[in-house]
C-alpha positions in Angstrom: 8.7 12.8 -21.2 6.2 14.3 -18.3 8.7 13.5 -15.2 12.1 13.9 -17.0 14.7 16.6 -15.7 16.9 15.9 -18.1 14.6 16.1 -20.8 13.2 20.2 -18.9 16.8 20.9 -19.5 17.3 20.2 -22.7 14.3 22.2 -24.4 15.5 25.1 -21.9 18.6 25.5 -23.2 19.0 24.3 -26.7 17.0 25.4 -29.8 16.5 21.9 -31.1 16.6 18.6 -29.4 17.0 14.9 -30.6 16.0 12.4 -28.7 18.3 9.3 -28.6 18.3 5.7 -27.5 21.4 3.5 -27.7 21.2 -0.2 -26.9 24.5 -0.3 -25.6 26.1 -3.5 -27.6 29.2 -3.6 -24.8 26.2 -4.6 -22.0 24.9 -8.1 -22.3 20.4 -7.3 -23.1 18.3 -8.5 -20.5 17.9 -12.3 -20.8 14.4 -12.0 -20.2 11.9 -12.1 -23.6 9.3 -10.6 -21.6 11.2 -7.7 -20.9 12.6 -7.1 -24.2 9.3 -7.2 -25.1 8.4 -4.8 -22.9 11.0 -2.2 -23.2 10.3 -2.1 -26.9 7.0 -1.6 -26.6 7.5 1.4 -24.3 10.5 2.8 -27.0 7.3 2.0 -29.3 5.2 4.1 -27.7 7.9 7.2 -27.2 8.5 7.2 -30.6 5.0 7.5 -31.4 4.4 10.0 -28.5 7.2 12.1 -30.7 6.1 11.6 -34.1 2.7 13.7 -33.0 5.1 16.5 -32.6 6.8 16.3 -35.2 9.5 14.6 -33.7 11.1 11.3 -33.6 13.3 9.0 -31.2 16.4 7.8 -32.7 17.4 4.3 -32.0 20.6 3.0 -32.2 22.5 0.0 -31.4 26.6 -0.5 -30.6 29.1 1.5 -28.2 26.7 4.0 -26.6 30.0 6.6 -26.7 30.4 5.8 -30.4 26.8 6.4 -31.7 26.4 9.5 -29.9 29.9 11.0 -31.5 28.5 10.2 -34.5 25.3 11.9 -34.2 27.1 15.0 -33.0 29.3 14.6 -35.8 32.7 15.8 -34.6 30.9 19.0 -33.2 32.0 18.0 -29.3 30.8 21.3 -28.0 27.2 19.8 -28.7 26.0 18.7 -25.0 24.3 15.5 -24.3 21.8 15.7 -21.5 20.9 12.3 -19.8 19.1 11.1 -16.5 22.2 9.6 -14.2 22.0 5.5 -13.5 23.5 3.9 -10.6 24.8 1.1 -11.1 28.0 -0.3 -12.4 27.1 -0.7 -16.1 25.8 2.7 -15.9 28.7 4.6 -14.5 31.2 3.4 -16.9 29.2 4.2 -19.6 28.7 7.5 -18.7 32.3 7.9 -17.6 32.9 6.6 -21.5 30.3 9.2 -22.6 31.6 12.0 -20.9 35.3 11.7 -22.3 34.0 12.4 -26.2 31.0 14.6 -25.4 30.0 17.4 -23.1 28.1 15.0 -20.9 25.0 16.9 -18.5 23.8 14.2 -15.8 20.4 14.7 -13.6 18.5 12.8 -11.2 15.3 11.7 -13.3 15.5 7.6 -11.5 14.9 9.7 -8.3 13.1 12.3 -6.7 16.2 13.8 -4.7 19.5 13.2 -5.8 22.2 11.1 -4.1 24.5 14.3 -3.5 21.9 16.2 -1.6 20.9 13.5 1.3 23.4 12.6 4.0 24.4 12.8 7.8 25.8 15.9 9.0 29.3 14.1 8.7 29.0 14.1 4.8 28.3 10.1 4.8 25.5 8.6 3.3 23.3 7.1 5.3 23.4 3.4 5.7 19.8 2.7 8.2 16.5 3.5 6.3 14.4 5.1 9.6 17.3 7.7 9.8 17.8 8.1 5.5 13.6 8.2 5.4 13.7 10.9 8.2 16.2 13.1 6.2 14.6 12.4 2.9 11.0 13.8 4.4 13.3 17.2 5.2 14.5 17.5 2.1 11.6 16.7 -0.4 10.3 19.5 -2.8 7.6 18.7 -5.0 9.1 19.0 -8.6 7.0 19.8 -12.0 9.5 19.9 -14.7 8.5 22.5 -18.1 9.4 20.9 -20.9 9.3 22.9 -24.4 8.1 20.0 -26.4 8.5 22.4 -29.6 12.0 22.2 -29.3 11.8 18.5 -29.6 13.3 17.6 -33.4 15.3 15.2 -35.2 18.5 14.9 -37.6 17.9 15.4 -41.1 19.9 12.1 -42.8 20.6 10.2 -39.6 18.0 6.9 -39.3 17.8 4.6 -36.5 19.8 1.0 -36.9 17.2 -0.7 -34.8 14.0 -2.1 -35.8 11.8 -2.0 -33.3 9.2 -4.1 -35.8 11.3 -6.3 -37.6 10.5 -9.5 -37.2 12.9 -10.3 -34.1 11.6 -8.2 -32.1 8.1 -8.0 -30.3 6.1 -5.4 -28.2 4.0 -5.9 -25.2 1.1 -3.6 -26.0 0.6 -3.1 -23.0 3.9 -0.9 -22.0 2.3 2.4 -22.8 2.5 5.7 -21.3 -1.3 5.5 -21.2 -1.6 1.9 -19.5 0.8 3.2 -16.9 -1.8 6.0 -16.4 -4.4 3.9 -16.4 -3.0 1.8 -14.1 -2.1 4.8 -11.4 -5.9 5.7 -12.0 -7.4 2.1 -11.2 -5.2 2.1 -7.6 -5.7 5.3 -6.5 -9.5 6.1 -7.5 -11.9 5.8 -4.9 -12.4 2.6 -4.3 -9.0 1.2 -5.8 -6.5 -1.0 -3.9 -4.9 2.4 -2.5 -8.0 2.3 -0.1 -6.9 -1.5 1.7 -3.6 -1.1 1.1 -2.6 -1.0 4.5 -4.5 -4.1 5.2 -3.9 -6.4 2.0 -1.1 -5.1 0.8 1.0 -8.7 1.3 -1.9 -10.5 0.4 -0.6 -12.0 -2.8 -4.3 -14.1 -3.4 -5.5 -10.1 -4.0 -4.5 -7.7 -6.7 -3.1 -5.0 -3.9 -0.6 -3.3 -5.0 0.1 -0.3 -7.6 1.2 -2.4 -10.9 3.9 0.4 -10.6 7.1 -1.5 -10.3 7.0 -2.5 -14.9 6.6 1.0 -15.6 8.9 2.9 -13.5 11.7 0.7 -13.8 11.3 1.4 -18.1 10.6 5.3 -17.4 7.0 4.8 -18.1 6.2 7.2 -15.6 8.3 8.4 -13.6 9.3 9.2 -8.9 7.9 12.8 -9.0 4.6 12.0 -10.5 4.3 8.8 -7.8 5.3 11.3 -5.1 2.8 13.7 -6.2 0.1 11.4 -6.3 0.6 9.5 -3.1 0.9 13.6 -1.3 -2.2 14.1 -3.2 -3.9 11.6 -1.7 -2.3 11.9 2.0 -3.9 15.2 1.8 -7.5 14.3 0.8 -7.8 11.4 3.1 -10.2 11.7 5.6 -10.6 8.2 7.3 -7.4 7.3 9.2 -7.5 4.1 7.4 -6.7 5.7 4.0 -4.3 7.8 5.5 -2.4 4.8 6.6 -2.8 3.2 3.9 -1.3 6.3 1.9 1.5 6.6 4.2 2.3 2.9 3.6 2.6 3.3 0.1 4.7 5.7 0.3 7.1 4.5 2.2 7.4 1.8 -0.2 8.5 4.4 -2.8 10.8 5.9 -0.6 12.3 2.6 0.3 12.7 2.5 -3.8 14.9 5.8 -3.0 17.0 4.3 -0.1 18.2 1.5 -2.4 19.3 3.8 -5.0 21.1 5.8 -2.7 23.2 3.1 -1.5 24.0 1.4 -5.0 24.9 5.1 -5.8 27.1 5.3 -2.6 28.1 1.7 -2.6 28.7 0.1 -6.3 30.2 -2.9 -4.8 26.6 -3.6 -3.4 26.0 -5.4 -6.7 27.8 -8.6 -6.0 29.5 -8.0 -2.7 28.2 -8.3 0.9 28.0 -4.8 3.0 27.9 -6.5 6.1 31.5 -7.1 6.9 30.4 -9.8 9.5 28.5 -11.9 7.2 31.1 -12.1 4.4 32.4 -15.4 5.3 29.3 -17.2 5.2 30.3 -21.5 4.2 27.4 -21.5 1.4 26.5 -24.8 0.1 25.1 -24.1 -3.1 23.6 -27.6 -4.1 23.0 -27.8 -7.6 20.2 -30.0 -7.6 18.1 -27.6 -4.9 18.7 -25.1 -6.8 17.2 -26.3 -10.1 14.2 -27.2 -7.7 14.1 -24.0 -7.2 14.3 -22.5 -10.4 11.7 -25.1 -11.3 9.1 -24.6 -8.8 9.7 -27.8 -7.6 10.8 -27.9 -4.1 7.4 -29.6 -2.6 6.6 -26.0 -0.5 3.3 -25.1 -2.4 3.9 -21.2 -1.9 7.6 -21.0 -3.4 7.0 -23.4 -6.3 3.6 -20.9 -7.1 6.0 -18.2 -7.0 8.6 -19.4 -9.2 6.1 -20.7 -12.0 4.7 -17.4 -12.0 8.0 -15.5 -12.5 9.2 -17.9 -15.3 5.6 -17.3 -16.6 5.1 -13.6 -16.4 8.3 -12.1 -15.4 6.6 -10.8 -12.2 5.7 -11.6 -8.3 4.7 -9.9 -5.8 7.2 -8.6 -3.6 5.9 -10.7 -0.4 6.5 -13.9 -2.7 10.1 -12.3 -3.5 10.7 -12.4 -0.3 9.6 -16.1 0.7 11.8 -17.2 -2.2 14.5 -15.6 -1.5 14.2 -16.7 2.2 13.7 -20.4 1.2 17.0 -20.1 -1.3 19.0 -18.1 1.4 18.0 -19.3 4.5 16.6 -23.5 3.9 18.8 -23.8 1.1 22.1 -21.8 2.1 22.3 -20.6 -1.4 24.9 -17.5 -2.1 22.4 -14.7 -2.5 24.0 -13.5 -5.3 22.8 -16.5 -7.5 19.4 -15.9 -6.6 19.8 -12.1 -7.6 20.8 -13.2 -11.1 18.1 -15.2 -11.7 15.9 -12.5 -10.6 18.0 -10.3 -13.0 16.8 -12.9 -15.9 13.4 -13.3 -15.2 12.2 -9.8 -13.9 10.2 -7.3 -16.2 10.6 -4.8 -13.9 13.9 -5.9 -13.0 16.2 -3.0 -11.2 20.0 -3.4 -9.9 19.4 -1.0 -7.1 16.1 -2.7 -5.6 17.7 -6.6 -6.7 20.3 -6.5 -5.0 19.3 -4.1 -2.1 16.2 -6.1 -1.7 18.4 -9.6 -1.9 21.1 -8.3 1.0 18.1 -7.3 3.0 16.8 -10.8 3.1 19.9 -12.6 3.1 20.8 -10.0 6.5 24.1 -9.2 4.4 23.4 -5.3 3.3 22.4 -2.1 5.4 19.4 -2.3 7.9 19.2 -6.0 6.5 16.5 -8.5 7.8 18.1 -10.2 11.1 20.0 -12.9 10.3 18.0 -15.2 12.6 15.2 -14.4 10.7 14.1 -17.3 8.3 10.5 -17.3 6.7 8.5 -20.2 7.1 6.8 -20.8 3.7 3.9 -23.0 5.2 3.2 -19.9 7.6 3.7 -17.1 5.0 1.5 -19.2 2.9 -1.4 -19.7 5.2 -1.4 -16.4 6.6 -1.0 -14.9 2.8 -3.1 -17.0 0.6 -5.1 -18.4 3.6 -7.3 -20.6 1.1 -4.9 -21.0 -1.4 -6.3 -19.8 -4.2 -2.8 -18.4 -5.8 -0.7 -21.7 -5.3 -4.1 -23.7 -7.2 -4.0 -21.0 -10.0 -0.2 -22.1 -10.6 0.2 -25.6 -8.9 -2.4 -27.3 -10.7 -1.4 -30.7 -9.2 -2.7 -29.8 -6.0 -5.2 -27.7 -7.0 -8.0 -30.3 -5.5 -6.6 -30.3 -2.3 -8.6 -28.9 0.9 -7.4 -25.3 2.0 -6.0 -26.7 5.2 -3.6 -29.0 3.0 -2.5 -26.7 0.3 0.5 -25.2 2.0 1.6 -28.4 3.7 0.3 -31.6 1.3 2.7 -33.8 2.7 0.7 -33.8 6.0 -2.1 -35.7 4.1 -2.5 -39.2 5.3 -1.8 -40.1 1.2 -0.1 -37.2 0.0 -0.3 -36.4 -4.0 1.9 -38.8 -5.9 2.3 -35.9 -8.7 4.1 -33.4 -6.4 7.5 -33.6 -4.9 7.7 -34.1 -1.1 9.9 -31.3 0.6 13.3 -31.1 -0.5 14.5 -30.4 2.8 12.9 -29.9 6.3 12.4 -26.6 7.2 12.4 -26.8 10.8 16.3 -29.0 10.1 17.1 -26.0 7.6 16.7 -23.0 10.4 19.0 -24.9 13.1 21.1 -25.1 10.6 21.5 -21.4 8.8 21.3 -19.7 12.5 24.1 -21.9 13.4 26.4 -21.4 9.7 25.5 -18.0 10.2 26.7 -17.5 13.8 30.0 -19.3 12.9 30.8 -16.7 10.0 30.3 -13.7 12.9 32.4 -15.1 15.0 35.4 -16.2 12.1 
């Protein structure tokens, strides 16, 4: 409600406003129960948030284009005022939208809108140093003023979703004042903002924001990050902090570069943008796969990783990373079936960022990772969780083992007889990619 354009717009210009949320029925619902979960216990707590004013959010469920005729009720001349989403679900729904309503887009996923960044040529920029640069001379603060007395609902017209009936759950922790909270705890004085710099890929520390859940469900939303992180930038005083300011924020602008490009690019979703790497001979072994869905591939830092995605629906982005590396690179696995696991698992799951963040590993997409680079998951995991405290907290088999083991427990002279021994050498697996992926630049 705080960080919503579209929302400003509305109370500016109508007299009453009814706020509206369609599960689209068309659009297959997130696989994953822990995000279901969790969007429902953020529409939980909007609905709430509305009812103290009097208000009310309207839930409905079926043909996004089709409920919202319905509520307008023939009256077409009624606009509809939504925040714009970028990828290919969300266009043709809003193309569907616009043909039965008077359909007003804005830019609430990001701070700048797509249409006002790009080179002096009109094209949008495809290397992040030179889209950051531009972004910098672009970026306006924004505080939106929202009329929240305009803010109503439609006499006679009740929601068709339940939000508490007995198929449905909420995480009680998807709050507008949890996401708050959780801003407060990073930034305050001696929050994780502070070391950021230092530990933020430390994944055997709680380091990072906690943002990722709540901006990808609206939560909270880019402007009030932005405004915080300037804040800050501002009242640091030790260079450290500074740095470790300026580090965060670049990670929230990297958030903007990706949905820039699945704005510009739609096909990034499940094509490769690097036209040298689309003939890649993946190998796609079923069995290595389901090791690596499993958490079973006998590397101690991806199976962690993977057990704690199936178990939480989050990981920290250095461990998506590593896993994607290991399925890529070790594996040759098409990157594009890693993504949709990702997509099925995630909480704070995000087209832009999967797929964005997927190519950039895999050395497919724009300003990708070099394709010669392959993470080593016994370095990553001593230099990351140096005493291994997060692979014992979810590999329990090896929990016993001495620190210098736990990344590499085959090296034991009697390695553990209830963990799987390497699916594949890692040292073999690097040859091999650099040389697969050499052939496909030259073909």
């Amino acid at each position: 409600m705080e960080d919503n354009p579209a929302l400003s717009a509305a109370t500016s210009e109508s007299d009453v406003v009814i706020p509206v949320f369609v599960f689209n029925s068309k659009l297959e619902r997130p696989k994953s129960k822990l995000r279901s979960n969790f969007l429902n216990g953020a529409l939980n707590d909007l609905d709430a948030r509305l009812r103290e004013i009097r208000s009310k959010l309207l839930i409905k469920q079926g043909d996004t284009a089709e409920e919202l005729a319905k509520i307008i009720d023939g009256e077409s001349y009624i606009p509809v005022f939504a925040n714009a989403g970028y990828s290919k679900h969300s266009k043709i729904v809003e193309s569907q939208v616009a043909k039965h309503t008077q359909l007003r887009l804005f830019s609430g996923q990001v701070s700048i809108d797509p249409s006002e960044i790009s080179k002096k040529n009109s094209e949008p920029f495809k290397v992040y140093s030179a889209f950051r640069r531009k972004w910098e001379n672009v970026y306006q603060q924004k505080i939106f003023n929202t009329d929240y007395r305009r803010l109503g609902f439609k006499a006679g017209v009740e929601s068709s979703y339940d939000l508490h009936s007995g198929a449905n759950s909420l995480a009680r922790s998807s709050t507008r004042e949890n996401a708050i909270r959780t801003l407060r705890t990073f930034t305050e004085k001696n929050g994780g903002i502070n070391r950021y710099i230092e530990l933020r890929d430390r994944v055997d520390h709680h380091t990072t924001s906690g943002m990722s859940e709540t901006i990808s469900l609206g939560l909270i939303g880019p402007n009030e990050l932005f405004q915080v992180a300037n804040s800050l930038g501002q009242s640091s005083v030790e260079n450290r902090n500074c740095r470790s300011v300026n580090s965060w924020r670049n990670q929230l602008i990297w958030r903007e570069f990706f949905k820039h490009s699945l704005n510009h690019f739609p096909e990034s979703e499940n094509q490769s943008l690097n036209p040298n790497l689309t003939n890649i001979e993946w190998i796609n072994h079923k069995e290595e796969i389901e090791a690596w869905y499993e958490g079973e591939t006998g590397y101690p830092i991806v199976d962690a990783a993977m057990r704690q995605l199936s178990d939480e629906g989050w990981i920290h982005n250095r461990l998506r990373m590593i896993v994607a590396s290991f399925l890529v690179k070790d594996l040759l696995v098409d990157w594009r079936i890693g993504a949709n696991w990702f997509h099925d698992k995630l909480v704070d799951y995000d087209s832009a960022l999967n797929s964005g963040n997927w190519q950039w590993v895999a050395g497919t997409g724009f300003d990708a990772s070099p394709f010669f680079r392959v993470f080593n998951p016994v370095l990553q995991g001593r230099k990351f969780d140096p005493k291994g405290n997060y692979v014992r907290r979810w590999v329990p088999e090896i929990k016993k083992l001495p620190s210098r083991f736990i990344h590499s427990p085959w090296e034991l002279p009697h390695p553990p007889k209830n963990y799987p021994y390497p699916i594949i050498d890692h040292g073999w697996a690097r040859k091999r990619v650099l040389s697969v992926y050499a052939d496909a630049k030259s073909s």
